[in-house]
N, CA, C and O atoms as CSV, one atom per row, in Angstrom:
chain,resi,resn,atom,element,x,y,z
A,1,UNK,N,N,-150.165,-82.913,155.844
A,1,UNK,CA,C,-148.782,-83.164,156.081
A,1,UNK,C,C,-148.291,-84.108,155.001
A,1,UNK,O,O,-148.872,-85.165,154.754
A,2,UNK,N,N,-147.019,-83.627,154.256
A,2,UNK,CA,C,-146.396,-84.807,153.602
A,2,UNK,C,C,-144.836,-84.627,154.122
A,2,UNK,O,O,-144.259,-83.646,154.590
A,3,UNK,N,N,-144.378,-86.008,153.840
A,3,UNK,CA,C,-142.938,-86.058,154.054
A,3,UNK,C,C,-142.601,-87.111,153.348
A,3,UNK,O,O,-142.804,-88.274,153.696
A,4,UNK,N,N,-142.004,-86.704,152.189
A,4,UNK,CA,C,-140.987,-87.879,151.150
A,4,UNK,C,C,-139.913,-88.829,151.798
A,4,UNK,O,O,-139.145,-89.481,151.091
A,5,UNK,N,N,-139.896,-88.874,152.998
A,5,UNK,CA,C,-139.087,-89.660,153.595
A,5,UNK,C,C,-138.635,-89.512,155.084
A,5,UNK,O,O,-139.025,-88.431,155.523
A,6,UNK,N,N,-137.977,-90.205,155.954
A,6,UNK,CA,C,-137.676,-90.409,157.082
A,6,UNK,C,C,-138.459,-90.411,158.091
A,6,UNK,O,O,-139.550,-90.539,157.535
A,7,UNK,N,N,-138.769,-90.329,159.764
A,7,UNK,CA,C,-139.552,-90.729,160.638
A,7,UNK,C,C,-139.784,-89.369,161.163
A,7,UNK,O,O,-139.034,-88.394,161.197
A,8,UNK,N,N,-141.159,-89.556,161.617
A,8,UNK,CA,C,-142.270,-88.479,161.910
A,8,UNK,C,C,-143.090,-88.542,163.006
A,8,UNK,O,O,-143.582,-89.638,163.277
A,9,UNK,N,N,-143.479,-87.048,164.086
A,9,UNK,CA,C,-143.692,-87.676,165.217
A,9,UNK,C,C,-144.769,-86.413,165.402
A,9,UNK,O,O,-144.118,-85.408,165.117
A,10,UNK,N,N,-145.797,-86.118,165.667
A,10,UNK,CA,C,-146.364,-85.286,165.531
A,10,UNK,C,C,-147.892,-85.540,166.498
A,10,UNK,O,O,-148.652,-86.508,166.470
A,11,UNK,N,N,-147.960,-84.410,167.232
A,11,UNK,CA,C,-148.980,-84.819,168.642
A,11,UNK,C,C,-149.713,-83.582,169.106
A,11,UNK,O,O,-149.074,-82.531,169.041
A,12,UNK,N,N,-150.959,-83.535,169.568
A,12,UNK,CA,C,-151.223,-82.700,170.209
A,12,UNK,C,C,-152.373,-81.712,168.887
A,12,UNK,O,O,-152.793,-80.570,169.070
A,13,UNK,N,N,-152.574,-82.363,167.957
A,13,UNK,CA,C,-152.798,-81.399,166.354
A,13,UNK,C,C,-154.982,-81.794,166.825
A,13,UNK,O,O,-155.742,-82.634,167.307
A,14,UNK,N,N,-154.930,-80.544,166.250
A,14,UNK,CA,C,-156.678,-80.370,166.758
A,14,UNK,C,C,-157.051,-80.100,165.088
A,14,UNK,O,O,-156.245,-79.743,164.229
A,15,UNK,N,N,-158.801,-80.436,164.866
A,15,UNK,CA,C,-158.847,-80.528,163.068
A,15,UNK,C,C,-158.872,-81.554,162.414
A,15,UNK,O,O,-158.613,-82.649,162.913
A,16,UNK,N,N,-159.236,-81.356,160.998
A,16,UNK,CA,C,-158.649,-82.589,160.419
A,16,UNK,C,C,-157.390,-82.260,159.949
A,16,UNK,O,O,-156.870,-81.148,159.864
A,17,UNK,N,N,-156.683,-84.032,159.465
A,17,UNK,CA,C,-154.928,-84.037,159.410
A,17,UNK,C,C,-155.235,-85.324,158.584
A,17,UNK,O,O,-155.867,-86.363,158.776
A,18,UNK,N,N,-154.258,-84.601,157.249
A,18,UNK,CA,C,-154.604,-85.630,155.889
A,18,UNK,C,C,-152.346,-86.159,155.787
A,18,UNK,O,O,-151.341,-85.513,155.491
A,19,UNK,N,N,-152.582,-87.449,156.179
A,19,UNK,CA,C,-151.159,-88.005,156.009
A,19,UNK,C,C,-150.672,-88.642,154.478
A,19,UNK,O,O,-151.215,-89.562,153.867
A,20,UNK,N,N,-149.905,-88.131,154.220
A,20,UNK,CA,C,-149.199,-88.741,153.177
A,20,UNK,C,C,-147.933,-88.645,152.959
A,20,UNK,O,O,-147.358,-87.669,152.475
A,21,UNK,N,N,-147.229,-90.140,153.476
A,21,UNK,CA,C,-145.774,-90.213,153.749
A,21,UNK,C,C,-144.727,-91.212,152.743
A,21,UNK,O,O,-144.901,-92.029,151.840
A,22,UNK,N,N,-144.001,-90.847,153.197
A,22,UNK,CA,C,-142.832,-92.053,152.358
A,22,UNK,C,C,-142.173,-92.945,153.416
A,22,UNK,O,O,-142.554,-93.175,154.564
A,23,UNK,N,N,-141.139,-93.375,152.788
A,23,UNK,CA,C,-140.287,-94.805,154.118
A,23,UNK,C,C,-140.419,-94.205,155.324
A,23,UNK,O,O,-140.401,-92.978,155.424
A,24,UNK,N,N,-140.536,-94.860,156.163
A,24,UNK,CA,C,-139.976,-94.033,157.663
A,24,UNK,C,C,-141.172,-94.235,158.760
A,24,UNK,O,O,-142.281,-94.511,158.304
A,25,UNK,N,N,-141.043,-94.134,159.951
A,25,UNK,CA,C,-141.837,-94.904,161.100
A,25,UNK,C,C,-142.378,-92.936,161.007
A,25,UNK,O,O,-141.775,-91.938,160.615
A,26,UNK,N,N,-143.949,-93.184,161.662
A,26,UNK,CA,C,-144.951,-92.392,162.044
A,26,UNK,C,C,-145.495,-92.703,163.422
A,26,UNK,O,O,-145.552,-93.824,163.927
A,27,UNK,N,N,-145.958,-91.348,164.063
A,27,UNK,CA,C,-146.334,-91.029,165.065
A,27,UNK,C,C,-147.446,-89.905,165.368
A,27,UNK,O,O,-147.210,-88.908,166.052
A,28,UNK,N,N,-148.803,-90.219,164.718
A,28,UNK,CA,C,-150.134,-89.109,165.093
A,28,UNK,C,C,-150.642,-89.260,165.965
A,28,UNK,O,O,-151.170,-90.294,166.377
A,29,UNK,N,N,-150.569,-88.017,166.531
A,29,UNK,CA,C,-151.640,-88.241,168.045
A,29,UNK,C,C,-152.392,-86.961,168.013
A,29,UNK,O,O,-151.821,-85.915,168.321
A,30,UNK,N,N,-153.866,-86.988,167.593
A,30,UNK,CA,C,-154.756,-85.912,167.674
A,30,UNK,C,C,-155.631,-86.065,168.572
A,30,UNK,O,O,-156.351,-87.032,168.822
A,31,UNK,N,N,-155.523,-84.858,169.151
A,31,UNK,CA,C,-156.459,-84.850,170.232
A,31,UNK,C,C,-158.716,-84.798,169.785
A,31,UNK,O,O,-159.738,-85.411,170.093
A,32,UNK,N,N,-158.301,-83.700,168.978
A,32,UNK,CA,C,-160.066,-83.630,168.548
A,32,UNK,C,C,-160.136,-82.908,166.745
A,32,UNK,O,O,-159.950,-81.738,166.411
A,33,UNK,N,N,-160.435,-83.985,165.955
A,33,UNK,CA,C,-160.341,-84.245,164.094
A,33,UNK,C,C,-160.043,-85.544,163.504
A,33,UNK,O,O,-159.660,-86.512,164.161
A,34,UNK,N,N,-160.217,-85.534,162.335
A,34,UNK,CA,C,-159.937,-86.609,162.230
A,34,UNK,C,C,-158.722,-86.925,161.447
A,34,UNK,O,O,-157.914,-86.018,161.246
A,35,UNK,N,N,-158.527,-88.000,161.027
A,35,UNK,CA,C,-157.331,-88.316,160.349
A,35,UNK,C,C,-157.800,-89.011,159.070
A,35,UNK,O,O,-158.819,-89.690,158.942
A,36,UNK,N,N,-157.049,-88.778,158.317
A,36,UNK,CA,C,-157.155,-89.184,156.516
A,36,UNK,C,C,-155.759,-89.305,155.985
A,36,UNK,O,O,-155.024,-88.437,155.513
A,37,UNK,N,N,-155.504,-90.998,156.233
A,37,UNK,CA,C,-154.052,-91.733,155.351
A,37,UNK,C,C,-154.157,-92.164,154.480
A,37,UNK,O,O,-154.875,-93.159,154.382
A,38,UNK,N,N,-153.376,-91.542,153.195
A,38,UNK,CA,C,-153.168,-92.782,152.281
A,38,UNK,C,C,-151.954,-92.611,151.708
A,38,UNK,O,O,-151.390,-91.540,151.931
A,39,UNK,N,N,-151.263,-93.647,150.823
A,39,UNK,CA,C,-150.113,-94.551,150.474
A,39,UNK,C,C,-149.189,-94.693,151.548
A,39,UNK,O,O,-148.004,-94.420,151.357
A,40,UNK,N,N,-149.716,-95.209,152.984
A,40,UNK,CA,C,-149.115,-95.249,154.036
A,40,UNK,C,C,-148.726,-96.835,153.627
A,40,UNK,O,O,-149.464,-97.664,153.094
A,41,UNK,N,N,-147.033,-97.015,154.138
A,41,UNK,CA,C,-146.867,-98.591,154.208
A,41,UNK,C,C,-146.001,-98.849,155.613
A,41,UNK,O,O,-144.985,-98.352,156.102
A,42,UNK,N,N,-146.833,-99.766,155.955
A,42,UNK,CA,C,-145.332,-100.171,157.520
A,42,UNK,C,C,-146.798,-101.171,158.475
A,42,UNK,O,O,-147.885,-101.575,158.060
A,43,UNK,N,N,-146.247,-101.245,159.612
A,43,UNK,CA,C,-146.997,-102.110,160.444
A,43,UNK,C,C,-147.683,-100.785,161.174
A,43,UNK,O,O,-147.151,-99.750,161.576
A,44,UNK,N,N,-149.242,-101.268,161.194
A,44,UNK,CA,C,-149.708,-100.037,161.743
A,44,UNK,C,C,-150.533,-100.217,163.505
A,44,UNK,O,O,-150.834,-101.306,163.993
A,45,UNK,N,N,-150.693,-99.219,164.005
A,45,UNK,CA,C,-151.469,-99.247,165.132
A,45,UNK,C,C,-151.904,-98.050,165.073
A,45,UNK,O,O,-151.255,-97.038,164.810
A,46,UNK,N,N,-153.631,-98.201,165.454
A,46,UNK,CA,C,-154.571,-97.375,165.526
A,46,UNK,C,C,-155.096,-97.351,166.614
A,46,UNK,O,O,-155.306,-98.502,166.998
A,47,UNK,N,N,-155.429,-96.577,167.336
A,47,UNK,CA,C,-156.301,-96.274,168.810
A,47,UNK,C,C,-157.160,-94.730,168.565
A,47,UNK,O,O,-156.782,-93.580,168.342
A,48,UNK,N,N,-158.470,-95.375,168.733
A,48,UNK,CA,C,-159.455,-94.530,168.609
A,48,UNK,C,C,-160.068,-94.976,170.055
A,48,UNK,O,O,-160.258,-96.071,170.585
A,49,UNK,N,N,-160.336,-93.336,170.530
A,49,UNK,CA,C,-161.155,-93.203,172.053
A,49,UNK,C,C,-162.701,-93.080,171.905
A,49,UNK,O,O,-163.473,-93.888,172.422
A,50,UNK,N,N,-163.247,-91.599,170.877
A,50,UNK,CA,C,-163.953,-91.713,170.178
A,50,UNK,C,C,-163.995,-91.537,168.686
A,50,UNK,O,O,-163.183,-90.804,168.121
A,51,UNK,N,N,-165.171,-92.369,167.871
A,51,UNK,CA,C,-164.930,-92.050,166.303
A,51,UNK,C,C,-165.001,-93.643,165.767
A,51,UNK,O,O,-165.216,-94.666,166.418
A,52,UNK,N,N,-164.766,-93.481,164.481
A,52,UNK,CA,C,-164.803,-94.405,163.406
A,52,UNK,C,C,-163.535,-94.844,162.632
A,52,UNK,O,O,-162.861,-94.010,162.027
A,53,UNK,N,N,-163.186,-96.274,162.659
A,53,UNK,CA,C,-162.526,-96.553,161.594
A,53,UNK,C,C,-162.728,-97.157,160.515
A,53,UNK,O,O,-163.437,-98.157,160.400
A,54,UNK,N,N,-161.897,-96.396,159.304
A,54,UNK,CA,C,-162.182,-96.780,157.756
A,54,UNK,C,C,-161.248,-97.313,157.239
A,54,UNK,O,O,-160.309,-96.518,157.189
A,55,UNK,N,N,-160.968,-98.425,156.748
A,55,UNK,CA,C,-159.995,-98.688,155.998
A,55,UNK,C,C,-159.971,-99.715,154.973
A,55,UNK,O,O,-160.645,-100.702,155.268
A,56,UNK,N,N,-159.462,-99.752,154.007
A,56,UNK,CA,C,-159.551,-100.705,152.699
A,56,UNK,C,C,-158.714,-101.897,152.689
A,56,UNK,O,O,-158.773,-102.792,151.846
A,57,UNK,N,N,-157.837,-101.836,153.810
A,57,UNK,CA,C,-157.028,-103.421,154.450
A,57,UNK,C,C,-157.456,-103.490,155.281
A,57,UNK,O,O,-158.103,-102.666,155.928
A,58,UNK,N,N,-156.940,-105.486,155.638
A,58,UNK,CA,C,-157.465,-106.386,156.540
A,58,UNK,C,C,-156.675,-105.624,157.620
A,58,UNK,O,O,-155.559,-105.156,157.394
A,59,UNK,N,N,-157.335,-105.516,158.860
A,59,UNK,CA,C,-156.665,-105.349,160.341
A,59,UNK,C,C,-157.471,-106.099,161.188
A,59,UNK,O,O,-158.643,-106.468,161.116
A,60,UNK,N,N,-156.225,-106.299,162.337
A,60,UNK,CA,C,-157.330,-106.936,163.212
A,60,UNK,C,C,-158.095,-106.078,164.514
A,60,UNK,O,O,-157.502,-106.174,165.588
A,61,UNK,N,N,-159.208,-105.349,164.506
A,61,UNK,CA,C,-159.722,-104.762,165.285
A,61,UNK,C,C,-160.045,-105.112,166.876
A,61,UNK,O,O,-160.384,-106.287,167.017
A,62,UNK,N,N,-160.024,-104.633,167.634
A,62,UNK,CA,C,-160.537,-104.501,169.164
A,62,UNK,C,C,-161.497,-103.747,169.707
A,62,UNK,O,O,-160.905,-102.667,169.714
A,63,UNK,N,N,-163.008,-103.434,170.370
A,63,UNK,CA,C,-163.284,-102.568,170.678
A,63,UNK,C,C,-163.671,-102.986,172.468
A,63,UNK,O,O,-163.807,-104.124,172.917
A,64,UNK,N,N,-163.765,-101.850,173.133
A,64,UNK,CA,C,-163.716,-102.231,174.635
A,64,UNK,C,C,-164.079,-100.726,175.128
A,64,UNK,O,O,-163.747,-99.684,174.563
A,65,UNK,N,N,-164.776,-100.852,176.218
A,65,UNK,CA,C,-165.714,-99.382,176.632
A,65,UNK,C,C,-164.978,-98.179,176.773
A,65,UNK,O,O,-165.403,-97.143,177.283
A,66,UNK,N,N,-163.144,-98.490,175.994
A,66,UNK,CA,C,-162.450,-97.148,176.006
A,66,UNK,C,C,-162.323,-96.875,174.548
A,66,UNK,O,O,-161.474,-96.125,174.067
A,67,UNK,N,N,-163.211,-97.526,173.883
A,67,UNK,CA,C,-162.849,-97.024,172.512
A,67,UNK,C,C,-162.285,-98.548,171.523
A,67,UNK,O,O,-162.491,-99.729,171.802
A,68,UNK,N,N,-161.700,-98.093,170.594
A,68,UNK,CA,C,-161.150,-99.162,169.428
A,68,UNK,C,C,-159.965,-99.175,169.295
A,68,UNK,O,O,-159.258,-98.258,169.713
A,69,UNK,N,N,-159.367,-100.542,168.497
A,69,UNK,CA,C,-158.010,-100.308,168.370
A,69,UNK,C,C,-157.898,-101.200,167.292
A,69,UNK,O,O,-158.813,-102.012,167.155
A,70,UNK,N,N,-156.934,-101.213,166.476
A,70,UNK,CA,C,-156.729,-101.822,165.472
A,70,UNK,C,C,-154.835,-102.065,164.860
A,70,UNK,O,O,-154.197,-101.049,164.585
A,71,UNK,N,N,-154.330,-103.117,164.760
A,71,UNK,CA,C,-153.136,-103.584,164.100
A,71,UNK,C,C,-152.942,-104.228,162.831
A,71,UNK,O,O,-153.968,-104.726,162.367
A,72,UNK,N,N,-151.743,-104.368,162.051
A,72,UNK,CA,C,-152.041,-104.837,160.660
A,72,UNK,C,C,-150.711,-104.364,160.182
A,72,UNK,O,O,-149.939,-103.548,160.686
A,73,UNK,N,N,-150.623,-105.100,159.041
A,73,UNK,CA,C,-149.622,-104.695,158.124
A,73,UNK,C,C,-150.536,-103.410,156.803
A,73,UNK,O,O,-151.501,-103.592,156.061
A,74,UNK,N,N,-150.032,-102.713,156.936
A,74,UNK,CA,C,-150.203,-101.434,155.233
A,74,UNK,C,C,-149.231,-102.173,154.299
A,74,UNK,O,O,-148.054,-101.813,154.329
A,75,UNK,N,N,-149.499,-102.904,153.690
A,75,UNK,CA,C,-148.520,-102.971,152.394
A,75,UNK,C,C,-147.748,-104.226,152.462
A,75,UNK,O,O,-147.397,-104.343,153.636
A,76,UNK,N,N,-147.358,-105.123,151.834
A,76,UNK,CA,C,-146.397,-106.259,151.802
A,76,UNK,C,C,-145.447,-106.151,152.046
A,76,UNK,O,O,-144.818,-105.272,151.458
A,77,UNK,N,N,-144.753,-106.998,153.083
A,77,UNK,CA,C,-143.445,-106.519,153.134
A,77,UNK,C,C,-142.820,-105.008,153.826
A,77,UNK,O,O,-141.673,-104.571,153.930
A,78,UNK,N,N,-144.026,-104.526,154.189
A,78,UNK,CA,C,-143.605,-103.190,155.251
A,78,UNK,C,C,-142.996,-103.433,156.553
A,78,UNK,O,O,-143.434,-104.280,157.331
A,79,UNK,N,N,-141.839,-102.584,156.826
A,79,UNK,CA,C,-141.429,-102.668,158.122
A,79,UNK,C,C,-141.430,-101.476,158.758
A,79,UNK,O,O,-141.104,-101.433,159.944
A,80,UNK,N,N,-141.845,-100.174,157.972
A,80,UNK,CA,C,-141.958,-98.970,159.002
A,80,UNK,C,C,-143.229,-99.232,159.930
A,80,UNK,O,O,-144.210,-99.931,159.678
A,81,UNK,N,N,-142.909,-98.385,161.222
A,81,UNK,CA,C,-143.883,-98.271,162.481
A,81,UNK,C,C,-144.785,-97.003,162.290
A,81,UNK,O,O,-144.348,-95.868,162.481
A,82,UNK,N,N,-146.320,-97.321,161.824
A,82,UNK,CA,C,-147.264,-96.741,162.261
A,82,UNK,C,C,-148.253,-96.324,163.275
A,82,UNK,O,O,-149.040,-97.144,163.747
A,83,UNK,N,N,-148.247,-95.316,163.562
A,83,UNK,CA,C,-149.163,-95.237,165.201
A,83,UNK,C,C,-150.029,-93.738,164.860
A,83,UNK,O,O,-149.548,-92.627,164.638
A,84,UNK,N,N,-151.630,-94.211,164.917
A,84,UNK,CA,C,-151.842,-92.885,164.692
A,84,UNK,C,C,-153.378,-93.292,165.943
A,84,UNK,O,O,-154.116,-94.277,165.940
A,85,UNK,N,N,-153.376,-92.317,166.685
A,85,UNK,CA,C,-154.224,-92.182,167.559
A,85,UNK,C,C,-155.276,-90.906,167.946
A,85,UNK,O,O,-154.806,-89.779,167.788
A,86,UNK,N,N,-156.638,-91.012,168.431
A,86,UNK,CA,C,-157.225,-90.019,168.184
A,86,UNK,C,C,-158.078,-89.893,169.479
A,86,UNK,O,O,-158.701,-90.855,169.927
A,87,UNK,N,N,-158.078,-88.765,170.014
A,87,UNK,CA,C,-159.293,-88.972,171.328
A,87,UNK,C,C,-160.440,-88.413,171.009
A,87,UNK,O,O,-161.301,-88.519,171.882
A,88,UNK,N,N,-160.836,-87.678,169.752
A,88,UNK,CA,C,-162.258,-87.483,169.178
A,88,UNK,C,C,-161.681,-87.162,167.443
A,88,UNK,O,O,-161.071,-86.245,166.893
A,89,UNK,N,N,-162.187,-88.296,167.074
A,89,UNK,CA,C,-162.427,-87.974,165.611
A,89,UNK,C,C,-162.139,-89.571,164.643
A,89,UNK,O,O,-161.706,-90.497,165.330
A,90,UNK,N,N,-162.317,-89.798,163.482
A,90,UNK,CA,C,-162.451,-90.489,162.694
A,90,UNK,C,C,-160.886,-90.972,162.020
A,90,UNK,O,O,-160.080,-90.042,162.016
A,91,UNK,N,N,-160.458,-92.049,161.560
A,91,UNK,CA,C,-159.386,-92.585,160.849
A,91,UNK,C,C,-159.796,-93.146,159.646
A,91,UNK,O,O,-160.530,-94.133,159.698
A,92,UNK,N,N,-159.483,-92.732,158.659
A,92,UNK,CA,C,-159.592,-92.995,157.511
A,92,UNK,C,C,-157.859,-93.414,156.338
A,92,UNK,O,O,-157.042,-92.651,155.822
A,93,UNK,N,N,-157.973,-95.051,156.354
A,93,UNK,CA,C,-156.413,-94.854,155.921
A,93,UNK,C,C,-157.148,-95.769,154.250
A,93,UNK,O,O,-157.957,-96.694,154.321
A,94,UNK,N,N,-156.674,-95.276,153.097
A,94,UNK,CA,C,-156.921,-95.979,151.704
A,94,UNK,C,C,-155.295,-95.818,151.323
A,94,UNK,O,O,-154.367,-95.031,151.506
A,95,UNK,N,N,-155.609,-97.226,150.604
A,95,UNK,CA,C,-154.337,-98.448,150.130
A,95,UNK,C,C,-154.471,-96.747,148.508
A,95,UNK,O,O,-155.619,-96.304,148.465
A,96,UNK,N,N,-153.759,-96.238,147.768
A,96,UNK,CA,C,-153.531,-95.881,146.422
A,96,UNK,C,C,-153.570,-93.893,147.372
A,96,UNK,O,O,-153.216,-93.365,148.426
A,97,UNK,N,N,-154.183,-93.567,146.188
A,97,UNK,CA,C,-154.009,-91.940,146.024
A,97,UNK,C,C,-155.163,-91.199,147.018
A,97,UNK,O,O,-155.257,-89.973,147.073
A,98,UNK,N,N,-156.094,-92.184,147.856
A,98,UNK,CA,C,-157.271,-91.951,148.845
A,98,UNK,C,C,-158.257,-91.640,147.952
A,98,UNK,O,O,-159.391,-91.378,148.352
């Protein structure tokens, strides 16, 4: 998926799902694949049920017997809303071209 701009809401996607967006608040919710972000910027939230997270910025992580979760800023000065969530599969978000 790419989108050069505005807000994005997208749920229910089985597979892997490679994000690459411009300004604008996000919304992934995969049920079973994983996810692969990069030049994502905004305040992010991650919720993983099962799987792994990867990422090349500081977040602050949570884990608890339903899985992981993780918050943070992508980028300086970001104010778009990130939310990408997964109930089986992996998150992978890199800061440049992934």
């Amino acid at each position: 998926m790419k989108v050069d701009s505005g807000d994005v809401k997208v749920a229910g996607l089985r597979g892997p799902v490679v994000v690459k967006l411009g300004p604008g608040d996000v919304e992934v919710e995969v049920d079973s694949g994983d996810v692969d972000g990069s030049q994502l910027r905004g305040r992010a939230r991650l919720d993983l049920d099962s799987g792994d997270l990867d990422c090349d910025l500081p977040l602050v992580v949570e884990t608890d017997e339903d899985g992981a979760s993780a918050r943070g800023a992508l980028g300086e000065g970001a104010t778009a809303r990130i939310g990408i969530s997964t109930a089986s599969g992996d998150i992978a978000l890199r800061w440049g071209d992934g």
